[in-house]
C-alpha positions as CSV (number, residue, x, y, z in Angstrom):
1,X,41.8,25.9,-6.6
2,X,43.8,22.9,-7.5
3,X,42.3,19.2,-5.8
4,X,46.1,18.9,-4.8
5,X,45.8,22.1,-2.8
6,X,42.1,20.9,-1.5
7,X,43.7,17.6,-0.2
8,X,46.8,19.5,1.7
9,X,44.4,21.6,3.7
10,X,43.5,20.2,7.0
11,X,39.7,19.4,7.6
12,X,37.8,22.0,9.5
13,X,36.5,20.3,12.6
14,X,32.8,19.9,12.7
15,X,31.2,22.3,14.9
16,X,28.1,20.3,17.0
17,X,25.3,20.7,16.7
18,X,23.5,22.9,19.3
19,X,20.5,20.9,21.0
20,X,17.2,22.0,19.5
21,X,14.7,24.3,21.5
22,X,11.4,23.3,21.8
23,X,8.6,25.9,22.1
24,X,8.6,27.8,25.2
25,X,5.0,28.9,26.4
26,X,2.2,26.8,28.3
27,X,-1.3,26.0,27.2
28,X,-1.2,22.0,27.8
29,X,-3.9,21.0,24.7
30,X,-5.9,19.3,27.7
31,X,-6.6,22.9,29.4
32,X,-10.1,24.1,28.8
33,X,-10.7,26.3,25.9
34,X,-10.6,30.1,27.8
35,X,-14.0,31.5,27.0
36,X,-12.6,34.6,27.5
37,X,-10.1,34.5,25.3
38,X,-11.9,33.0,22.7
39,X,-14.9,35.7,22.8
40,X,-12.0,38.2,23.7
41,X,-12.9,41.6,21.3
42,X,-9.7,40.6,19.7
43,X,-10.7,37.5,18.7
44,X,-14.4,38.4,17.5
45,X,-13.1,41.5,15.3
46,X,-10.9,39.0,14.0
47,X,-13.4,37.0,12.8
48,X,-16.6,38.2,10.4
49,X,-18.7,35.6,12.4
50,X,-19.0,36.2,15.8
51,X,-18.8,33.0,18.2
52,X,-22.0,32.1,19.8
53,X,-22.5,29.9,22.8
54,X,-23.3,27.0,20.6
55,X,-19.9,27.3,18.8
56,X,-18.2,27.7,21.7
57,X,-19.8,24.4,23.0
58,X,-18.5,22.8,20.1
59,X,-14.9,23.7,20.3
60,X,-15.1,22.4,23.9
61,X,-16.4,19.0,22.7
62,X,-13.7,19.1,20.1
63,X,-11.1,20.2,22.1
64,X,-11.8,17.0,24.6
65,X,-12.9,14.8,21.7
66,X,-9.0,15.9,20.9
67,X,-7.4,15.5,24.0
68,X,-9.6,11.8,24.2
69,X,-7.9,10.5,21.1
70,X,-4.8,11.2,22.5
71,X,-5.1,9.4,25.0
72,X,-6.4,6.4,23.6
73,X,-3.4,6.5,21.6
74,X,-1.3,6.3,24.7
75,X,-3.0,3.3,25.7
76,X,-2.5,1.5,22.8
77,X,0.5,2.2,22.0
78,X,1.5,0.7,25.4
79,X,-1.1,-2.3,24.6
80,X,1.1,-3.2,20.9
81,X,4.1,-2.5,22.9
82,X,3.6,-5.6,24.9
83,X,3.2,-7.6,22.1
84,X,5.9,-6.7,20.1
85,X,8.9,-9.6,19.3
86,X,12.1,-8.8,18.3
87,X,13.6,-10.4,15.1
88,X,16.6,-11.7,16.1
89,X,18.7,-13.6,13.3
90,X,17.6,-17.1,14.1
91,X,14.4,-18.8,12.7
92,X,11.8,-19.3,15.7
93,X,12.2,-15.4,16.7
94,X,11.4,-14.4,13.2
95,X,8.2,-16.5,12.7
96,X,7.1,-15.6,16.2
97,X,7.3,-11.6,15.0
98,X,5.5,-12.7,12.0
99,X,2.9,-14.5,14.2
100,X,3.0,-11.2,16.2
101,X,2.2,-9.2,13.1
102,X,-0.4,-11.3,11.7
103,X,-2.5,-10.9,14.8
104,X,-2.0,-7.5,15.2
105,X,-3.1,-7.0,11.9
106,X,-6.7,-8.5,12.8
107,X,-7.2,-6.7,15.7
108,X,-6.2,-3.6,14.2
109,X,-8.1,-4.5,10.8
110,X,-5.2,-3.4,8.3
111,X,-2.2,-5.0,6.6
112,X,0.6,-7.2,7.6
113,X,2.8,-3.9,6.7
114,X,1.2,-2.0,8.6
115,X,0.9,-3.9,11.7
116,X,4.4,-4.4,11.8
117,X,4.7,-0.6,11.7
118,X,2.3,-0.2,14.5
119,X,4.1,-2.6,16.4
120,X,8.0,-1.1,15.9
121,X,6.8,2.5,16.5
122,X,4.9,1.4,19.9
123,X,8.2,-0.6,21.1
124,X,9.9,2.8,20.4
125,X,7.6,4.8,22.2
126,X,7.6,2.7,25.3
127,X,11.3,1.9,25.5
128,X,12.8,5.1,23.9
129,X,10.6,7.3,24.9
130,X,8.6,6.9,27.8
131,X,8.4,10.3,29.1
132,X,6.7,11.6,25.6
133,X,4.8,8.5,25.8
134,X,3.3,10.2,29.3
135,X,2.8,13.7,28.0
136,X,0.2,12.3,25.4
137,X,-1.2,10.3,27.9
138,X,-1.4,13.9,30.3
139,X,-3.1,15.7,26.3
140,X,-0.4,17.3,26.2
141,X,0.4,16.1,22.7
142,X,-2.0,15.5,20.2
143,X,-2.0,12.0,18.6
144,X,-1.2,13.4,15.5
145,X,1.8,14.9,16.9
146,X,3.7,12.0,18.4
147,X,2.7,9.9,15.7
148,X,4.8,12.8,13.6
149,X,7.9,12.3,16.3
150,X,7.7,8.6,15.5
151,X,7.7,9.0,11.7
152,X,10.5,11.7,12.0
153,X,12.5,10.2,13.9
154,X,12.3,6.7,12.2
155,X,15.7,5.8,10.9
156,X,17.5,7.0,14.0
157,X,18.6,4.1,16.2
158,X,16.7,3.3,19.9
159,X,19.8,4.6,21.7
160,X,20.3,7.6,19.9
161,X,16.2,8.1,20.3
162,X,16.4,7.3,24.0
163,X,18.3,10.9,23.9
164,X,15.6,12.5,22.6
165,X,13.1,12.2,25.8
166,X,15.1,14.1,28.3
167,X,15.2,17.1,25.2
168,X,11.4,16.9,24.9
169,X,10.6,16.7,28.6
170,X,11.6,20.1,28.5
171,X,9.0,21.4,25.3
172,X,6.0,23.5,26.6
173,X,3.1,23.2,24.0
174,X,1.4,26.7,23.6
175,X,-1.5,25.4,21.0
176,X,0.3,26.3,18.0
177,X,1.3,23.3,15.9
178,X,4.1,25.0,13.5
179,X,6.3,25.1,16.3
180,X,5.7,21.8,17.7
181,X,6.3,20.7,13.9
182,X,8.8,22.4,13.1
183,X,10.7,21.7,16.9
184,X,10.2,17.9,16.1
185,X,11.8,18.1,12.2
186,X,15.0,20.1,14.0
187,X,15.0,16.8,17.0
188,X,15.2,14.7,14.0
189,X,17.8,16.1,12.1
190,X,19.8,16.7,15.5
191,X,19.4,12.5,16.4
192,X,20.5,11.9,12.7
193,X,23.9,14.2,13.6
194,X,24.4,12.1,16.8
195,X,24.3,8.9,14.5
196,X,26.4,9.9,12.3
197,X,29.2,7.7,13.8
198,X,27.2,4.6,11.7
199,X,25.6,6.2,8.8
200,X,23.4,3.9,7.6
201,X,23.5,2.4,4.2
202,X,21.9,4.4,1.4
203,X,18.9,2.8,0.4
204,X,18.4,1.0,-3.0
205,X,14.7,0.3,-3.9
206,X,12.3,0.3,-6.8
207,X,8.8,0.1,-6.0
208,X,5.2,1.0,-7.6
209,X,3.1,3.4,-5.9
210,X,-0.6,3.6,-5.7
211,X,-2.5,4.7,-8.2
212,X,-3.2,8.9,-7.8
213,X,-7.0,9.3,-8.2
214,X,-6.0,12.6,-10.4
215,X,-3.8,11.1,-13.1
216,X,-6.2,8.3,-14.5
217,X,-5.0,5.1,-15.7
218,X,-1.5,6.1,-14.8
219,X,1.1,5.4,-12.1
220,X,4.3,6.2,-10.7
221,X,7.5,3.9,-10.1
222,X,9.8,5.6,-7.5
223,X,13.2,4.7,-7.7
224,X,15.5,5.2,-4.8
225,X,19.7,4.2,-4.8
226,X,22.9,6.7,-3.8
227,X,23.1,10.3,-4.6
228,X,25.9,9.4,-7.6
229,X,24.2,6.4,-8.9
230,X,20.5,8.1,-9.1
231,X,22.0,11.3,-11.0
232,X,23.9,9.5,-13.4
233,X,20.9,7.9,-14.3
234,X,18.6,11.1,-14.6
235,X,21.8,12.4,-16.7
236,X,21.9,9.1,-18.8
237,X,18.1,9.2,-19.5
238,X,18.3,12.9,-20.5
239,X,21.0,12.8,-23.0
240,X,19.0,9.4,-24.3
241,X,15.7,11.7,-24.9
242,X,17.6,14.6,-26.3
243,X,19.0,12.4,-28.8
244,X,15.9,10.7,-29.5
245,X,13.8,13.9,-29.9
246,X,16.5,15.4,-31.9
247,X,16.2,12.5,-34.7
248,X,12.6,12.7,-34.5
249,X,12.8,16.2,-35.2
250,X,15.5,15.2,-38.2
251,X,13.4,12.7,-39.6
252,X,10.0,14.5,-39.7
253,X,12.1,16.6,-42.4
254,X,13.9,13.8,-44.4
255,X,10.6,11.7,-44.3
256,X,12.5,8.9,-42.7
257,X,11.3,6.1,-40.6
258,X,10.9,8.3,-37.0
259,X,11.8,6.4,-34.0
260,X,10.1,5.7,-31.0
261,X,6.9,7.1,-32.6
262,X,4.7,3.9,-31.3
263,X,1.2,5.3,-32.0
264,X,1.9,7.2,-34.9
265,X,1.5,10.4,-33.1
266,X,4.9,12.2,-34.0
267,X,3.7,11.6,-37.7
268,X,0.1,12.8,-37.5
269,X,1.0,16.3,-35.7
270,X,4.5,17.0,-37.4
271,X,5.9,17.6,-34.0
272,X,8.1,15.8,-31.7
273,X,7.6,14.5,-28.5
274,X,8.2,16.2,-25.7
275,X,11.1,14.8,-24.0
276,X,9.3,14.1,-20.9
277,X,7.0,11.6,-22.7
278,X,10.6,10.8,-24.4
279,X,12.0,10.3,-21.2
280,X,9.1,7.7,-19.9
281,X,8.8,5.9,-23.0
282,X,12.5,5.2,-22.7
283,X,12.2,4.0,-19.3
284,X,9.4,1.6,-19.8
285,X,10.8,0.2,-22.6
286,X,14.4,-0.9,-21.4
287,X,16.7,-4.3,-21.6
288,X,17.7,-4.8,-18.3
289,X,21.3,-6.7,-18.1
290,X,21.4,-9.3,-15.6
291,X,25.0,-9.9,-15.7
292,X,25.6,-12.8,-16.8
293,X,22.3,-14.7,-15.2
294,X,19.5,-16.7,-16.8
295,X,16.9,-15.0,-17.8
296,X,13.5,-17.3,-17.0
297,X,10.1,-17.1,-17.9
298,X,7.4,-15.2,-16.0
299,X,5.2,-17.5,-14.1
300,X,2.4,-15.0,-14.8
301,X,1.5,-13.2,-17.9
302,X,0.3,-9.4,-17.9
303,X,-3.5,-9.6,-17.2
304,X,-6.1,-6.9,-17.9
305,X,-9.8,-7.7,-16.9
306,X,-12.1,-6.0,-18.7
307,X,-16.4,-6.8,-18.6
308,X,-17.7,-7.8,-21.8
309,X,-20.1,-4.9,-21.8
310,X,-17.5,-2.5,-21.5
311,X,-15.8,-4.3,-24.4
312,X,-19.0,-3.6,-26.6
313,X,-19.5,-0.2,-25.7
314,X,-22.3,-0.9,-23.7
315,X,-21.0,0.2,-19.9
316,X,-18.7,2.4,-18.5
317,X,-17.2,0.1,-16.7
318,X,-13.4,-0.1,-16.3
319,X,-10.4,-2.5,-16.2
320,X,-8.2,-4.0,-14.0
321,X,-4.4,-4.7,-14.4
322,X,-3.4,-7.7,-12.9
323,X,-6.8,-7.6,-10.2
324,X,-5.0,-4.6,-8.8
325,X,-4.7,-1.6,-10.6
326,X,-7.7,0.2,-12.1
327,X,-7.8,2.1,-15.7
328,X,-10.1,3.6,-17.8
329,X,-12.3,1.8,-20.2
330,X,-10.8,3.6,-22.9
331,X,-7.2,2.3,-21.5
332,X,-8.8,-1.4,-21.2
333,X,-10.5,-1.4,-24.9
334,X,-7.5,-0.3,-26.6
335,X,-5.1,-2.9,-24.6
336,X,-8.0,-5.6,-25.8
337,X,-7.8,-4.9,-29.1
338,X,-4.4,-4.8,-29.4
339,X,-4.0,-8.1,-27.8
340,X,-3.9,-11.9,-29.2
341,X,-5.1,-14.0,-27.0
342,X,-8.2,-13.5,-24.8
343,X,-9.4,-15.4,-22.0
344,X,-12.8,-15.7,-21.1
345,X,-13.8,-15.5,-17.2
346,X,-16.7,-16.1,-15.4
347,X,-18.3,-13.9,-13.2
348,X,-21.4,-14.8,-10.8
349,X,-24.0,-11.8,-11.4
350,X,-24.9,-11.5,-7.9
351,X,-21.9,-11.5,-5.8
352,X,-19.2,-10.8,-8.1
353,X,-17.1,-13.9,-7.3
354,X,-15.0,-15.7,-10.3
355,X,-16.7,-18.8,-10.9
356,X,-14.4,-22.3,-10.5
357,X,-13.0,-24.2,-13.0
358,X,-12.8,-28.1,-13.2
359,X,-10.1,-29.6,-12.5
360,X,-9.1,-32.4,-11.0
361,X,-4.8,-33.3,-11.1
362,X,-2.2,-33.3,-8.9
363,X,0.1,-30.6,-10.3
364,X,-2.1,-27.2,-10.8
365,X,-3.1,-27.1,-14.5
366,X,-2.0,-23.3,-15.9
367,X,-5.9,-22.6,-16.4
368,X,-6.1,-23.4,-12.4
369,X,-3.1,-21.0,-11.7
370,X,-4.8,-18.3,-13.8
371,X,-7.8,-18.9,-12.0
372,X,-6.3,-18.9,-8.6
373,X,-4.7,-15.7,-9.3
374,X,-8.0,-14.4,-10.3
375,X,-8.9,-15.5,-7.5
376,X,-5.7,-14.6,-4.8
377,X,-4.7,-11.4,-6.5
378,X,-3.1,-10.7,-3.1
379,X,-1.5,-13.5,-1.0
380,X,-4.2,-15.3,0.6
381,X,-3.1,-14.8,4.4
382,X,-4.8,-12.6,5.9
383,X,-3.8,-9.0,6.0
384,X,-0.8,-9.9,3.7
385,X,-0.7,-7.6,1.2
386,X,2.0,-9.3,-1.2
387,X,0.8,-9.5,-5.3
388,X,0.8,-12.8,-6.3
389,X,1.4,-11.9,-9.9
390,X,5.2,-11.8,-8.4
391,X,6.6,-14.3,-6.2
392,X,3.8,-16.6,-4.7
393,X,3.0,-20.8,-4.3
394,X,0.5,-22.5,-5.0
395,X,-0.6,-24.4,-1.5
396,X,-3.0,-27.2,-0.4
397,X,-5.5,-25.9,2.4
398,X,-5.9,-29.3,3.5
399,X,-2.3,-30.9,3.6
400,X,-1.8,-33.4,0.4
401,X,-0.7,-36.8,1.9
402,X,2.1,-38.4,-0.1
403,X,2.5,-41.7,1.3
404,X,-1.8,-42.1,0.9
405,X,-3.0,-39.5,-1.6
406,X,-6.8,-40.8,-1.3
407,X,-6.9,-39.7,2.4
408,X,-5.1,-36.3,2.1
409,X,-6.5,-33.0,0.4
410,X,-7.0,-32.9,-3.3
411,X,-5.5,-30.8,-5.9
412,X,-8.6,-28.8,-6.6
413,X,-9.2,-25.2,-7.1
414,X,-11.4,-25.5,-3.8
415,X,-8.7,-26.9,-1.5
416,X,-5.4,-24.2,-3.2
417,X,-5.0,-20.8,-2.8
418,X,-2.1,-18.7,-3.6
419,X,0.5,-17.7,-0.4
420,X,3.8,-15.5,-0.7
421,X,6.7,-17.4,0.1
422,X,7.1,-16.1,3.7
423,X,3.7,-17.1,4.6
424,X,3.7,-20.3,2.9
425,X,6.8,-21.1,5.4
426,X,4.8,-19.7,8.4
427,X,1.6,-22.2,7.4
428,X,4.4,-24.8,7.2
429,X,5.5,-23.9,10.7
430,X,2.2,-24.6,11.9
431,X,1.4,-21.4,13.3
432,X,-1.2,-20.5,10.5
433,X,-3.7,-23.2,9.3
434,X,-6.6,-22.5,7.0
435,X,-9.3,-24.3,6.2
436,X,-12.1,-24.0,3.7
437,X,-15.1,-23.1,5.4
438,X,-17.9,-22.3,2.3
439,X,-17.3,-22.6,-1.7
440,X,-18.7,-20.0,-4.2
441,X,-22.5,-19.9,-3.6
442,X,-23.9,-19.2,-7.2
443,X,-26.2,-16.2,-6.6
444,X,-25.2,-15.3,-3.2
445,X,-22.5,-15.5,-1.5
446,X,-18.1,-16.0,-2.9
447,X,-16.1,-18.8,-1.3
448,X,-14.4,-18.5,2.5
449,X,-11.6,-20.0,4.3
450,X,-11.4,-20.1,8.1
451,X,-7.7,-19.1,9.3
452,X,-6.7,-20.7,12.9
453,X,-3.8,-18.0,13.8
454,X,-1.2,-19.4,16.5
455,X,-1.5,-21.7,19.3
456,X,-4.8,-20.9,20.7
457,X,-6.2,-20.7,17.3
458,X,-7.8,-17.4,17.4
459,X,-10.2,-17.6,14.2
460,X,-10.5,-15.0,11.5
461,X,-12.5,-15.4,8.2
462,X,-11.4,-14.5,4.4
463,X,-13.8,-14.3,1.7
464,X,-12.2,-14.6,-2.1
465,X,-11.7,-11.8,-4.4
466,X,-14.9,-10.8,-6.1
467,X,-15.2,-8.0,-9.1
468,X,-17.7,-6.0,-8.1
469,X,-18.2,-3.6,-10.6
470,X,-19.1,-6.6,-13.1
471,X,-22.2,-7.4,-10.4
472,X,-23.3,-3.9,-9.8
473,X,-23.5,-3.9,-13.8
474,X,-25.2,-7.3,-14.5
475,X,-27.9,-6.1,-11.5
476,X,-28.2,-2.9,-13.9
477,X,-28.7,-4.8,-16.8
478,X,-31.2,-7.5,-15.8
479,X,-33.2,-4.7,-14.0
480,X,-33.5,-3.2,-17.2
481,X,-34.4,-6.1,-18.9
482,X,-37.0,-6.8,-16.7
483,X,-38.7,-3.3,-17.2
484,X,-38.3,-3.7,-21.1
485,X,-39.5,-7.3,-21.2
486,X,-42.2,-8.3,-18.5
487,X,-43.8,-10.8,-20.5
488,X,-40.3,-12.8,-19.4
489,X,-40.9,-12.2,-15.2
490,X,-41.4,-16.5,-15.3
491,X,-37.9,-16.8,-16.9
492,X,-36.0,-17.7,-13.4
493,X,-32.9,-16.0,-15.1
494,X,-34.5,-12.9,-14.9
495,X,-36.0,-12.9,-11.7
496,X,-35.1,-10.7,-8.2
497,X,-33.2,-13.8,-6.6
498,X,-31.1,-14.2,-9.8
499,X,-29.4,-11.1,-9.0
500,X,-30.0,-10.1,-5.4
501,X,-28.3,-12.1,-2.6
């Protein structure tokens, strides 16, 4: 079929979307478990165990344990809905909702991301769906459940959502969660439909993920842009690792130089790489093109924090990049050894917290930077969650004075600390203000700085960075020197209080 022919034909008009069903029979989740039913014949031939009275009593104390939680939910989700601002374009709105954020995030003990979360999803619940907002308040939803609606249905605007509550008014829960999951997913993609009219933008984003616990020392960069633009790529990077493994393959027969064999590896087993490894190596390794724009220096270099032990093959300790991201201690001594410059840091035994530097000028030193990011690997407000190793200023606690430097804070590591640039404008605004409370206490204790949040300067304390697994190991190692050497119990730098706080 010709795409002359394609264009002539009139569009098909799209057939709506029917309104999803939600599940039809009753069992509201805060109905008491039916002994009957649960010691039902049916039930017990089901089963190899049969249920005794105690594990009946048990389900009933989870089963209101269940419909508890669910209701607390309710109640705070109507508590962070009252404290929710919304960002409107000018300047005092948005450092209010970052004010708003920053509390939140102390009260609910968890990131500045995360608090903001808390808060949009409980607006949305209140205001777009209030009667939902009931039914978990009734235990008629699990927690886990709405908490599912809100995630689903996260992208869709409030108005369109606001449709959704007269729809689930209308779902009868029957105590099987497939349905009530899989009734929510077809609400979602039915609000997306009614949106349509606005489709949002797609979304272009790189970011790093955690660390997975099962793939050691490594990590995973998601990517996300257009359909088009995202398949090109793949496409792109594909042919690029063909070609590559195809001259690898070439070269291994010629006895050429082989490319992209970094470690020698291609050469020692005679085979090439796969082109998954291809394909990584490739990615890691590429020029970006800025267009046209000046390419600067990074503030930061690449850090990888390693304990000396480990380095000597006496602990199993191991490293950090950039104070953030763990990796083996094989990972850390090879990256040591293949570096040129190392940088010696002090640790205290006992507490883990990087000992300060002296330094005494106006403008932060490099070796005071380094150390502050040591120090600050995260931005130093609390809850904030934003790497400093990327965009972050160095900031006075106590205010420098310009006009009368002698009476205003000095430019010591004591009074800086390292703030992302959104913070550092809300501590300008006045609605943050630290204060150093406690330096590092050699043998006990890291340094602290009081934060006063907002106008009624509700208090919350933040201790400095501290490596812990260098303390646990110096603790290990002086132990052992004591056992071995007891004729040395006088030497005060082998006694208890030298490593115990």
């Amino acid at each position: 079929m010709s795409a002359e022919r394609i264009a002539d034909e009139p569009e098909k008009p799209k057939r709506p979307r029917r309104q999803p069903r939600g599940p039809r029979r009753t069992m509201p989740m805060a109905q008491q478990l039916d002994r009957e039913r649960v010691l039902s014949p049916a039930a017990a031939s089901a089963s190899t165990t049969p249920l005794t009275e105690t594990d009946f009593a048990a389900l009933s104390a989870v089963r209101e344990r269940t419909v508890a939680r669910a209701r607390e939910a309710a109640a705070d989700y109507r508590l962070l809905a009252r404290l929710y601002v919304e960002q409107d374009s000018g300047d005092e709105a948005r450092l209010a909702a970052e004010l708003a954020e920053i509390r939140v995030g102390i009260a609910l003990n968890c990131s500045i991301i995360r608090a903001g979360r808390a808060l949009e999803g409980a607006h949305r619940a209140a205001t777009c769906l209030p009667g939902a907002l009931a039914r978990l308040e009734r235990g008629e939803l699990t927690a886990a459940q709405f908490d599912y609606l809100l995630f689903s249905t996260r992208a869709v605007s409030e108005k369109t959502l606001a449709l959704a509550d007269p729809l689930i008014a209308e779902w009868e829960f029957d105590g099987e969660p497939e349905k009530v999951d899989k009734a929510i997913r077809e609400l979602a993609a039915y609000l997306r439909e009614l949106d349509e009219d606005t489709p949002p933008a797609p979304v272009q984003d790189v970011r790093l993920l955690p660390p997975s616990p099962d793939k050691p020392g490594t990590m995973t960069v998601q990517v996300d842009g257009s359909v088009p633009e995202m398949v090109s790529m793949i496409k792109r990077l594909d042919r690029a690792a063909e070609d590559v493994q195809r001259a690898q393959a070439a070269a291994l027969e010629s006895g050429d130089r082989i490319p992209l064999d970094i470690d020698g590896e291609v050469a020692e087993s005679g085979i090439p790489m796969p082109r998954a490894m291809i394909r990584s190596l490739l990615m890691s390794r590429a020029e970006f093109s800025l267009d046209g724009a000046e390419a600067t220096t990074p503030r930061f270099q690449l850090f990888v924090q390693v304990p000396a032990l480990s380095l000597l093959g006496q602990s199993h300790v191991g490293g950090m990049i950039d104070g953030i991201h763990p990796i083996p201690v094989a990972m850390a001594r090879d990256l040591a050894g293949r570096s040129a410059t190392w940088m010696r840091i002090l640790t205290d035994p006992a507490s883990g917290a990087i000992l300060p530097l002296k330094a005494d000028r106006y403008k932060p030193s490099t070796e005071m930077l380094r150390h502050l990011r040591m120090r600050h690997v995260l931005c130093a407000a609390p809850g904030c969650t934003r790497r400093t190793a990327q965009r972050s200023e160095a900031d006075h606690i106590e205010e420098f004075d310009h006009h009368s430097p002698a009476d205003g804070g000095r430019t010591d590591l004591e009074n800086l600390h390292l703030l992302c640039r959104r913070h550092h404008q809300v501590k300008t605004a006045k609605l943050i203000d630290p204060k150093r409370t406690r330096p590092p206490r050699p043998g006990r204790s890291p340094g602290a700085t009081e934060w006063a949040i907002g106008t009624d300067r509700t208090a919350v304390t933040a201790t400095d960075d501290v490596d812990l697994l260098s303390a646990h190991d110096a603790r290990v190692w002086l132990a052992a020197w004591r056992r071995s050497h007891p004729d040395d119990a006088d030497n005060p730098g082998c006694s208890p209080s030298a490593v115990d706080p």
